[in-house]
N, C-alpha and C positions, 0 to 999 in steps of 0.2 A: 614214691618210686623214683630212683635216681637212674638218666642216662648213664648211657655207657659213653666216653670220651671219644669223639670219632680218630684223636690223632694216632693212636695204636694200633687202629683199624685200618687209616689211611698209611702208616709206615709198614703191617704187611703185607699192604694189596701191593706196595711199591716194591717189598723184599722181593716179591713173589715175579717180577717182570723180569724179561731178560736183557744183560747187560749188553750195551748198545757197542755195535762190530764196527763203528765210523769213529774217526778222529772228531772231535768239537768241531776241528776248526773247516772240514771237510764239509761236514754238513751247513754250517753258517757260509762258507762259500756257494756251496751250491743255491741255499736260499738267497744269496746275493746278483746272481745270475737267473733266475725265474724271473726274480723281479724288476732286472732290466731290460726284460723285454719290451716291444715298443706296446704290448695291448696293455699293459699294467703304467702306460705314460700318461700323467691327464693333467694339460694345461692347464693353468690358473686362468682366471679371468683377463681378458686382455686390457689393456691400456683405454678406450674407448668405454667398456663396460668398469672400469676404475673412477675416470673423468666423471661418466652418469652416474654412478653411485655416488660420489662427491657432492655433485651439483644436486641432487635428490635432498641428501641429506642436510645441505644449507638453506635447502626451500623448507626444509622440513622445521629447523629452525627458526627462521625468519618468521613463519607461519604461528609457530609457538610464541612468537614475541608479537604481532599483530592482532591477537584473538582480542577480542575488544574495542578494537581500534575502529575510526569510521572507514565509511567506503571509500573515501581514497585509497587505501593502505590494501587494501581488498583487490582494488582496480589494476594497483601499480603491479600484487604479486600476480593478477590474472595473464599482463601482460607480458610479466619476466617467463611464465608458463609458458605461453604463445611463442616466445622467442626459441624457447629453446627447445621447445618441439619442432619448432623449422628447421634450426639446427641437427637437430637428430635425422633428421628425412634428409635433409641436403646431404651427412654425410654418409646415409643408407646408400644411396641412389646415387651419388657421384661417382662412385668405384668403378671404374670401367678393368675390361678384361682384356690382355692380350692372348690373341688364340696361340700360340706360337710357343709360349712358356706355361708352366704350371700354374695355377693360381695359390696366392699366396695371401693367406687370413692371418691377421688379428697382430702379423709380426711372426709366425710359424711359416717355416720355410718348407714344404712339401716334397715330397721324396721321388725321384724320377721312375717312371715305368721300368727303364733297362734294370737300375740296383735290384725292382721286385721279380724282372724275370729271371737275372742272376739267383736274388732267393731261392725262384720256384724251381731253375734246374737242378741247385744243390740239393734240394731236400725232394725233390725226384730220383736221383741217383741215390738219395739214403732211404728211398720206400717210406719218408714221410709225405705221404698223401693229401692229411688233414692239411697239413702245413704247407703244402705245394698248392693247394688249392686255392686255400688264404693268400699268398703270396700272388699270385695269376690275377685273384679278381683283383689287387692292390693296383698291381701293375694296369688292369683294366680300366679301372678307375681314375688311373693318372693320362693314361692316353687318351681319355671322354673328355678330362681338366684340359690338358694342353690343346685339344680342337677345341675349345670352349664351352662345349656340350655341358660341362656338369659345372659345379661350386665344389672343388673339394676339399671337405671347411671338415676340419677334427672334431668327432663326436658324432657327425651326421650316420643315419642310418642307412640299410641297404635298401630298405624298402624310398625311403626320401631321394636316394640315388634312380631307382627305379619309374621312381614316379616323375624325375625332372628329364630324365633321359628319353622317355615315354611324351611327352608333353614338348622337346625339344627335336628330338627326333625318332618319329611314330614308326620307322620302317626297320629302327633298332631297335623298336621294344620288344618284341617278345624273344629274341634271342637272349639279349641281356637281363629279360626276366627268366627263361630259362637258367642261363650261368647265375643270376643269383640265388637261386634256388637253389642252386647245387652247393654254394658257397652254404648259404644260411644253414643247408642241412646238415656238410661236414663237420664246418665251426662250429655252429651252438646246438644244433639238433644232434650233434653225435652219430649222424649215420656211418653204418661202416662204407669206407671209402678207400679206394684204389686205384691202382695203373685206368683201369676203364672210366673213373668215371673223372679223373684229370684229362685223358683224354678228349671226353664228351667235353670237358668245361672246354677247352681249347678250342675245336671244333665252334662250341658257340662263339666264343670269344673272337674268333677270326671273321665269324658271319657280321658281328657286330661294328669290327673296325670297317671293313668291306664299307659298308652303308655307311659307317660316319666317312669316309671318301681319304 
C-alpha cells in the first residue's frame, strides 16, 4: 500500500485559508513592538557571574592537569579554592546601600517610582487596568528600593519581595502582601480587573508607604 503525499494535502488546507487583510510589513512591526516591551527584557549574566564562570572553568582545568599528581598539587588547588571563595563573600557582603537612591545590580540601572506612576496614570485613563496595576506595584517596589527596605535586583520574585519586606519591615507586611496579591492575580492569574480593584491596590499601596515613614 502506498501513502498518499502529504504536500497536496498541505497546499489545499493552505488554498483553503483566508487571505491575510494586514500589510507584511504592519504585522512584522507590530511583532516588533510586543517585543519591546520591558517583561520580554532579560539580562545576560553580569560581569561578576562572567569573572566566576571564568575562574571555575580554569580551576576546572588546572584540576584535569593534576589528577595524578602528589598531594602537593592537591594542597596548593585546596588553597587557590579557599581563596577565592573569600573573595566571593567579601564581594557578596561588601555592597552597601544608599537609602536615598534606587539600588542598582549587576550594572542595571533601575527605573524610578515617578516614570511607573506616569505609566500607571496613562493606562488608567486607557481603562488598561491589568497594566495600571503592573505598573503601581513597579512603582511600589522602587519606592520600598529607595528607603532601603527591598533589593531590587531583575528577575526577583513578588513573593521574594514580600517575604524581605515582611522580614524588614513587619508592620508593612500585610498590606504589601495584600497589593501583591492583587498584582500576582491581575498579571499572571488573569483575574478580571478594574477601576475597583486599581483602586484597592492604591489604597494598600498608600498604607504601606505610611509605615515605611
Amino acid at each position: 500500500m502506498t501513502l498518499a503525499s502529504p504536500v497536496p494535502r498541505a497546499l489545499a488546507v493552505a488554498a483553503d485559508l483566508p487571505r491575510p487583510t494586514r500589510p507584511p510589513a504592519q504585522v512584522t512591526g507590530a511583532v516588533h513592538r510586543v517585543l519591546a516591551r520591558p517583561e520580554y527584557h532579560y539580562p545576560g549574566p553580569s560581569l561578576f557571574e562572567r569573572v566566576q564562570k571564568a575562574v571555575v572553568d580554569w580551576l576546572a582545568g588546572v584540576l584535569t592537569g593534576v589528577v595524578g599528581s602528589g598531594i602537593g598539587a592537591w594542597i596548593a588547588i585546596a588553597v587557590v579554592l579557599a581563596l577565592v571563595a573569600f573573595v566571593a563573600w567579601r564581594l557578596s557582603t561588601g555592597v552597601t546601600r544608599d537609602p536615598g537612591r534606587g539600588v542598582a545590580v549587576s550594572g542595571v540601572r533601575t527605573r524610578p517610582a515617578a516614570d511607573w506612576r506616569v505609566e500607571a496614570e496613562a493606562h488608567e485613563r486607557a481603562g488598561e487596568w491589568r497594566l495600571a496595576v503592573r505598573a503601581r506595584y513597579r512603582a511600589l517596589v522602587a519606592d520600598l528600593a529607595g528607603r532601603g527596605l527591598l533589593h531590587e535586583v531583575s528577575g526577583r520574585t513578588a513573593g521574594e519581595y514580600r517575604a524581605e519586606l515582611g522580614a524588614n519591615l513587619p508592620a508593612a507586611g500585610p498590606p504589601f502582601a495584600g497589593a501583591t496579591e492583587l498584582f500576582e492575580g491581575a498579571w499572571y492569574g488573569r483575574r478580571p480587573t478594574a477601576a475597583a480593584e486599581a483602586a484597592r491596590f492604591r489604597q494598600l499601596a498608600d498604607r504601606v508607604l505610611q509605615e515605611a515613614g
